[in-house]
C-alpha positions as CSV (number, residue, x, y, z in Angstrom):
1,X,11.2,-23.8,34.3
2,X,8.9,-21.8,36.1
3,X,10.3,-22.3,39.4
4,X,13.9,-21.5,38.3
5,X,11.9,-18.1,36.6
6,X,10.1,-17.2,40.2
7,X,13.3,-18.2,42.2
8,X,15.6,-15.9,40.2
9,X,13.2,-12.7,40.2
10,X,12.9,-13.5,44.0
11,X,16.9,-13.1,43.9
12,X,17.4,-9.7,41.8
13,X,14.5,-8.3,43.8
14,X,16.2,-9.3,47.5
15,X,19.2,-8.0,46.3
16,X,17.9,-4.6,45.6
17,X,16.6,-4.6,48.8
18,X,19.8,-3.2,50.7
19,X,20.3,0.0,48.0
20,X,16.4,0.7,48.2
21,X,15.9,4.7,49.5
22,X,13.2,4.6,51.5
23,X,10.5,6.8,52.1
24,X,6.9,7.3,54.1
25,X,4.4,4.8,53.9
26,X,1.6,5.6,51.8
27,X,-1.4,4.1,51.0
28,X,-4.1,4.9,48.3
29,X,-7.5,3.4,48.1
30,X,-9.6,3.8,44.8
31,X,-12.2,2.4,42.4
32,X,-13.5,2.5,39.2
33,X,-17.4,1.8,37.9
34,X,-18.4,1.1,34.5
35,X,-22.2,1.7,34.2
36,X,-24.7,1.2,30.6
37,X,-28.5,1.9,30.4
38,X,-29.3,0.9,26.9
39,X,-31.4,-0.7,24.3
40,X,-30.0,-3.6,22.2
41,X,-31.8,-5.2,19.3
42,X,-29.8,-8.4,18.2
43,X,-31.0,-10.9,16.0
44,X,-29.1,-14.2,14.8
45,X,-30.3,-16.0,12.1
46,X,-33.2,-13.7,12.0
47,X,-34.2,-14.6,15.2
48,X,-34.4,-12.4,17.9
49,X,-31.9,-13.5,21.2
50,X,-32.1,-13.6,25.0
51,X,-29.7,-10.3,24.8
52,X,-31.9,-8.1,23.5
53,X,-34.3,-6.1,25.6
54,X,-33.7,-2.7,27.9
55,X,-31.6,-2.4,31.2
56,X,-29.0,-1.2,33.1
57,X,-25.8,-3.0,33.8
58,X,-22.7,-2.5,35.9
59,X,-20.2,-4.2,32.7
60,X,-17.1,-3.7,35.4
61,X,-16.3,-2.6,39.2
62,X,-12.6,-2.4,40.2
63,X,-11.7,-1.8,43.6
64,X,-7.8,-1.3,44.0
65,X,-5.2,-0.6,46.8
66,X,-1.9,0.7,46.1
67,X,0.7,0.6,49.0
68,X,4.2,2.2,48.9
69,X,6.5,0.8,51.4
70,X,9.3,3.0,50.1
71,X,11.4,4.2,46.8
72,X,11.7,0.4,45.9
73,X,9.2,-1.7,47.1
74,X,5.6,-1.3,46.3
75,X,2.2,-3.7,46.4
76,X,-1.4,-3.5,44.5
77,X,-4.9,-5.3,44.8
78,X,-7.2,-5.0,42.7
79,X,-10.7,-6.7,42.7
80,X,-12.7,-7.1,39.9
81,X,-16.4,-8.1,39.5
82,X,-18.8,-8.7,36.6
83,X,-21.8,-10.9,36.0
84,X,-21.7,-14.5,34.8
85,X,-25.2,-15.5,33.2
86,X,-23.9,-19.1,33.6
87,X,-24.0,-18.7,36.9
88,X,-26.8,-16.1,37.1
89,X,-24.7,-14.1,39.4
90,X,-22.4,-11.3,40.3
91,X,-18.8,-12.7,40.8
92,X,-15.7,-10.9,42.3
93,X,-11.9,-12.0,41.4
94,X,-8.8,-10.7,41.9
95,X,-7.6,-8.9,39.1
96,X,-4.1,-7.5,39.9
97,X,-2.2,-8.7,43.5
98,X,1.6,-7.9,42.8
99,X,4.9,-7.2,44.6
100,X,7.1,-4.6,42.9
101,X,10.4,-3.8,43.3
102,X,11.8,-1.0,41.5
103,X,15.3,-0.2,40.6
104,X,14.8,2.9,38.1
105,X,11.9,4.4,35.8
106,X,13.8,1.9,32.8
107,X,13.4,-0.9,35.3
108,X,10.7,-2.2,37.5
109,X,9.9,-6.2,38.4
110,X,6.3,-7.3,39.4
111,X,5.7,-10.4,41.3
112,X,1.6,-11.6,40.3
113,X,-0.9,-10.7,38.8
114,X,-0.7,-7.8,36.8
115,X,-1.7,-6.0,33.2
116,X,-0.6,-7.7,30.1
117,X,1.9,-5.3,28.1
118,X,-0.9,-5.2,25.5
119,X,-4.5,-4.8,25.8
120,X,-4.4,-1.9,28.8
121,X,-1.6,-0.1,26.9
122,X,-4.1,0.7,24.0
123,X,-7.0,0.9,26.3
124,X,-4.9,4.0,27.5
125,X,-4.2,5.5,24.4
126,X,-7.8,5.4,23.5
127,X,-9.8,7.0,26.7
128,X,-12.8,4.8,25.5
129,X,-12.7,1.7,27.7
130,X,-15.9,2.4,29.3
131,X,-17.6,2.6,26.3
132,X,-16.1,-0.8,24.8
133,X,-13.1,-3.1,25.1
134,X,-10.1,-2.7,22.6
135,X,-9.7,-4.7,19.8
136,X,-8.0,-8.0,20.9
137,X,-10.0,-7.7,24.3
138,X,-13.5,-7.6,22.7
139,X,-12.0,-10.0,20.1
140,X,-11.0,-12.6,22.9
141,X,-7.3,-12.9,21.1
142,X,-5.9,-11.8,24.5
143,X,-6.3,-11.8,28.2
144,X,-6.0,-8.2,30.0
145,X,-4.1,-9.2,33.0
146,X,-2.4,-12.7,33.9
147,X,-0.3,-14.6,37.0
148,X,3.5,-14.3,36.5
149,X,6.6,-12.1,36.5
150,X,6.3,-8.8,34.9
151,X,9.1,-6.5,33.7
152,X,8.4,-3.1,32.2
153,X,10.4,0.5,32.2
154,X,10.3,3.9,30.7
155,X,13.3,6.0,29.6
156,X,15.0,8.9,27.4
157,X,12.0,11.7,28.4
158,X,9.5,8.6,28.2
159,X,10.8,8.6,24.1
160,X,10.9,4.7,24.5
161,X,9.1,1.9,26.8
162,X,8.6,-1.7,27.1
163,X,6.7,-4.5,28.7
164,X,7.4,-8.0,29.1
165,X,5.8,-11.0,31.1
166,X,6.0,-15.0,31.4
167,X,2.7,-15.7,32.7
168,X,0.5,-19.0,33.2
169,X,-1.9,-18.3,30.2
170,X,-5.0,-19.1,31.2
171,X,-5.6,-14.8,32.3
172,X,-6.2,-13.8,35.6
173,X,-9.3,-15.6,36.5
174,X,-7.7,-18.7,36.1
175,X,-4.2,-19.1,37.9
176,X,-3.8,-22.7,36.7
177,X,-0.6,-24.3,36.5
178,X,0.5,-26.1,32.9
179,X,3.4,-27.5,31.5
180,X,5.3,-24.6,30.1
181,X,4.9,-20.7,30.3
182,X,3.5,-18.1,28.1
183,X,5.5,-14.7,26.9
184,X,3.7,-11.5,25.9
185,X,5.9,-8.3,25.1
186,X,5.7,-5.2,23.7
187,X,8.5,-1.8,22.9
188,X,7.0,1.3,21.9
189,X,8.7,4.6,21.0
190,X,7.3,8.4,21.5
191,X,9.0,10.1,18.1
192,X,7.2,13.2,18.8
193,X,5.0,14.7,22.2
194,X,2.1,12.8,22.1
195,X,2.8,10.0,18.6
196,X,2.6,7.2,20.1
197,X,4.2,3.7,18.2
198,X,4.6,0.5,19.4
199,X,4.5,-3.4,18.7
200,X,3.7,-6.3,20.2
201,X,3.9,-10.5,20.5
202,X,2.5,-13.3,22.2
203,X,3.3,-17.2,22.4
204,X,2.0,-20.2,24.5
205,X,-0.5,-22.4,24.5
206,X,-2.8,-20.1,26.6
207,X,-2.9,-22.3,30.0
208,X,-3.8,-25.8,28.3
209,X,-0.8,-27.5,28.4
210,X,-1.8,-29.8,31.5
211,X,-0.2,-32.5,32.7
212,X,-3.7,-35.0,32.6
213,X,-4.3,-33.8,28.8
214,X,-5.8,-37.0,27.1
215,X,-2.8,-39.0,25.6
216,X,-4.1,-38.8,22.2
217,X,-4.4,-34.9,22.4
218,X,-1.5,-32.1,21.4
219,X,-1.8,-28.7,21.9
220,X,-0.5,-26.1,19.1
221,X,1.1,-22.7,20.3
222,X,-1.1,-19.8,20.0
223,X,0.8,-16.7,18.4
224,X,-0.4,-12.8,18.3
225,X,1.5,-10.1,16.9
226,X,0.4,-6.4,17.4
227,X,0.4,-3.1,16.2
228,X,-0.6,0.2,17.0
229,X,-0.3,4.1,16.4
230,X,-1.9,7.0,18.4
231,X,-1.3,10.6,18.6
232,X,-2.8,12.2,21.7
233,X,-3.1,15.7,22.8
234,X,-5.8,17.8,25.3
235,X,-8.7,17.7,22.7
236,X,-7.8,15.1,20.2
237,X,-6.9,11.6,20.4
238,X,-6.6,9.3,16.9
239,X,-5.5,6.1,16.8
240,X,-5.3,2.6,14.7
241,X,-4.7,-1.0,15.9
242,X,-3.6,-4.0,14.3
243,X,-3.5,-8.0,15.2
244,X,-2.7,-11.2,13.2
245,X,-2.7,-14.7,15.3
246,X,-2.7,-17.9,14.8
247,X,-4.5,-21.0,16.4
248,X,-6.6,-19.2,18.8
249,X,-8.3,-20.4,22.3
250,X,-11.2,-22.5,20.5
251,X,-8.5,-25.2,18.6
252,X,-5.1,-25.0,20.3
253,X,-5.9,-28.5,21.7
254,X,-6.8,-30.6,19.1
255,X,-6.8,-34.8,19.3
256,X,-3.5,-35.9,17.4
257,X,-5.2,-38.9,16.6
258,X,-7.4,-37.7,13.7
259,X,-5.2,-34.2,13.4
260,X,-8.4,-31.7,14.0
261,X,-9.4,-29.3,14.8
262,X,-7.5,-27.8,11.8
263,X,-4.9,-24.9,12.3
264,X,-6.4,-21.5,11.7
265,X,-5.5,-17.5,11.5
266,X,-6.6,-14.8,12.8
267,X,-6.6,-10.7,11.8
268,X,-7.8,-7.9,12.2
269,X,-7.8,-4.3,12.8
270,X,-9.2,-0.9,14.4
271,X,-9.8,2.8,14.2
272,X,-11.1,5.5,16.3
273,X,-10.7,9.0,17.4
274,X,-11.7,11.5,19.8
275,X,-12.2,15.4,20.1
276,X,-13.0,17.8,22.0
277,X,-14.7,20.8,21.2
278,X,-15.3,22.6,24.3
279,X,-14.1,22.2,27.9
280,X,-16.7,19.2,28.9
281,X,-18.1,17.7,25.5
282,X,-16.4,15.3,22.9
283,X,-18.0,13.4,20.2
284,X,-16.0,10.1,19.1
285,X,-16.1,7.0,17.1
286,X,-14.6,3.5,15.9
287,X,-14.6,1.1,13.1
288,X,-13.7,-2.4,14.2
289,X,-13.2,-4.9,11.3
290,X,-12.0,-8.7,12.1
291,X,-11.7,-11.9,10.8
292,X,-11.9,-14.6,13.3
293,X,-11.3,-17.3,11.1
294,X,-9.5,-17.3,8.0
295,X,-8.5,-20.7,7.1
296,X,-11.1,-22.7,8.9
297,X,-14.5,-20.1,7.9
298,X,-12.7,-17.9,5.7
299,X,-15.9,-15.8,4.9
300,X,-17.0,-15.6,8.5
301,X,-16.4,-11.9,9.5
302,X,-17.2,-9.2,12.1
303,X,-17.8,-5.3,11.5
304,X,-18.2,-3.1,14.7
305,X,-18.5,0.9,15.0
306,X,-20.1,3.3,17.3
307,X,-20.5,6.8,17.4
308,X,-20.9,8.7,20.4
309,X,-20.9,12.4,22.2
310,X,-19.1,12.5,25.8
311,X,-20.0,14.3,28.4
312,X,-17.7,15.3,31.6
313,X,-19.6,16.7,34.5
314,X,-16.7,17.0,36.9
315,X,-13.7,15.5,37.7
316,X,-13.9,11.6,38.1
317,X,-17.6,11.1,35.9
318,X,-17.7,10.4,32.3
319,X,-21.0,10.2,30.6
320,X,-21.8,9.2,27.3
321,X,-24.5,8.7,24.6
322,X,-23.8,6.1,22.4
323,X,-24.9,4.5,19.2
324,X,-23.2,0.7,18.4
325,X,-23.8,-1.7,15.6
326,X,-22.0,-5.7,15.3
327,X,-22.5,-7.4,12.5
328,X,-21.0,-11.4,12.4
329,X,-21.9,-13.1,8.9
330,X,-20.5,-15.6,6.5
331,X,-21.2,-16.2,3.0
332,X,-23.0,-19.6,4.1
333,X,-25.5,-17.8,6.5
334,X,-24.6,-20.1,9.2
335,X,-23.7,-17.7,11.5
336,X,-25.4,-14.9,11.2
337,X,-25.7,-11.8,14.1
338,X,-26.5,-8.1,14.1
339,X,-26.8,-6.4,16.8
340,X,-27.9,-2.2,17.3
341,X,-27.5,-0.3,20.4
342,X,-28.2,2.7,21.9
343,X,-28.1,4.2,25.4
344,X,-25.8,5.7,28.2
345,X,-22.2,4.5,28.9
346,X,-21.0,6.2,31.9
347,X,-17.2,5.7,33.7
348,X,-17.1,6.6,37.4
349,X,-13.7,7.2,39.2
350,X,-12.6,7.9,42.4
C-alpha cells in the first residue's frame, strides 16, 4: 500500500511538471534557537529528582533551507538538535527534508518529512512555543513532524484550510518501515479575521506494526481526535485546545496471549492567552489539565500553567520571564510529581 501511495504522488507531481510557471531560483537560509536559564524544584514521591537544580539549556536548534526551483517545485531541510540524557549528548536529526510541488494555494503535495497537520498548527496560533510545547506535543499523544506524503491547501481569502498526511508513525526521528500507514488530518475555517476553528484526527498504530512482532503479540490502533479555537489579532491572542485518544504509545502492542496491556483513553485540554500592552511587552499565561489514563489509572492526572511577561528587543529575539508549575498525582500516591519553575525562556530567529 505504501508503494502504490508513493508511486501515485510521484505521478500527479510529474505530470504537473509541464504546466509549472517558472521563476528565479531562490534560496533562503534560516534558524531558530530556543534558549532557558532557570530554576526547577521537582520532587516525586517527596523526593527530590536528578532534574532539579539551575542551568541553562538550548531545549531546541533548527537550522532550515528553503529552495524554490520555480512557481511549482520547491525543497526544505531542516535539522533539528536536542539533548538526549540517555546518551549524555547533543544529537542532530533531520526534521523536515521534502519535495513539493504545487499546483494552487488550495493544493500543494509534499514528498518527506514534514509537519503533522496538528501540533505546529496550534503551536502557530499560540506564539508560545518557545516557552512550552502545545498540548498533545508536551502530552506525547502526537508526533510534530513525520515521513510520508503530505497534502495541505488554503482557499476563499484563507476562510477555509486543510492538512492531510499518510505517514510511517513512528515521527520523524524514526523513519521505520511497518506493516501499514498512519493518517493524520485536519480542516479548519476562518468565520471572522483572525477566529480561528478547526478539527482534527489521527489513526495507526504509531510505527509498531513490524513485520518480526512476536507471534503471540497484536497491536491496537491508536486514535486522536482534536479541537481547537483561537482568535488572534496585533496585541491579543486567546485560544483553547482539546484531545481525546485512545490506546496511546505505552500499550498499542500488547501480547494477545494473555490480552494486556488493557485498552485505555486518553483526554484532555488547554487554555491560554496573550496580550500586549505596549509596543515590546506582553504578559501571558496557560492552564493545561490532562488525563493520561482514564481506564487503566483513572485518578492519575496532570495540571500545568505558567504565567509569564514577554519581552521583544528587536526584530527576530523574544525574551521571557516565566513562572511554571506540573503537578502529576493519583488518588493512590503512586505516582506522585510536582515540579516549580522559574527563569528565562528566550526564542531567537534569524
Amino acid at each position: 500500500m505504501r508503494q502504490n501511495l508513493i508511486a501515485a504522488a510521484l505521478v500527479v507531481a510529474l505530470g504537473g511538471f509541464s504546466a509549472a510557471a517558472h521563476a528565479d531560483v531562490n534560496t533562503v537560509a534560516g534558524g531558530v534557537l530556543f534558549i532557558d536559564f532557570t530554576h526547577l524544584d521537582q520532587t516525586a514521591l517527596g523526593k527530590d529528582t536528578a532534574a532539579a537544580g539551575t542551568g541553562l539549556d538550548v531545549k531546541r536548534g533548527y537550522l532550515t533551507i528553503d529552495h524554490k526551483f520555480d512557481d511549482f517545485w520547491s525543497a526544505n531541510i531542516t535539522t533539528d538538535f536536542n539533548y538526549v540524557s540517555a546518551d549524555s549528548e547533543t544529537q542532530l536529526f533531520i526534521k523536515k527534508a521534502w519535495l513539493q510541488a504545487k499546483w494552487l494555494n488550495e493544493f500543494a503535495v509534499r514528498i518527506g518529512s514534514d509537519d503533522q497537520p496538528w501540533i505546529g498548527f496550534v503551536d502557530g496560533l499560540s506564539g508560545l512555543r518557545y516557552v512550552e510545547n502545545s498540548l498533545v506535543d508536551k502530552s506525547g499523544f502526537g508526533n510534530s513532524a513525520d515521513w510520508g506524503i503530505h497534502v495541505l491547501g488554503t482557499g476563499a481569502g484563507n476562510f477555509w484550510n486543510y492538512n492531510a498526511a499518510v505517514t510511517n508513525g513512528a515521527g520523524y526521528k524514526n523513519p521505520t518501515r511497518s506493516n501499514s500507514v498512519d493518517f493524520e488530518g485536519r480542516v479548519g475555517i476562518q468565520p471572522l479575521p483572525g477566529l480561528m476553528l478547526a478539527v482534527g484526527g489521527y489513526s495507526g498504530e504509531l510505527g509498531k506494526d513490524v513485520a518480526n512482532l512476536a507471534s503471540t503479540s497484536d497491536t491496537r490502533t491508536f486514535t486522536r481526535f482534536d479541537a481547537v479555537a483561537a482568535y488572534n489579532t496585533s496585541d491579543l491572542r486567546l485560544g483553547a485546545e482539546y484531545f481525546s485518544a485512545s490506546n496511546n504509545k505505552n500499550n498499542i502492542v500488547y501480547t494477545a496471549a494473555t490480552g494486556s496491556p488493557l485498552k485505555d483513553s486518553s483526554e484532555g485540554y488547554s487554555a491560554w492567552g496573550w496580550f500586549s500592552f505596549t509596543k515590546d511587552w506582553a504578559v501571558f499565561a496557560r492552564y493545561d489539565h490532562t488525563e493520561p489514563n482514564q481506564d487503566t489509572v483513572p485518578s492519575l492526572k496532570e495540571q500545568y500553567e505558567y504565567l509569564g511577561l514577554e519581552f521583544v528587543p528587536r526584530k527576530g529575539i523574544k525574551i521571557a520571564g516565566v513562572y511554571k508549575h506540573d503537578t502529576l498525582k493519583n488518588a493512590l500516591s503512586t505516582t506522585n510529581t510536582k515540579s516549580d519553575e522559574i527563569g528565562l525562556w528566550a526564542e531567537v530567529k534569524f
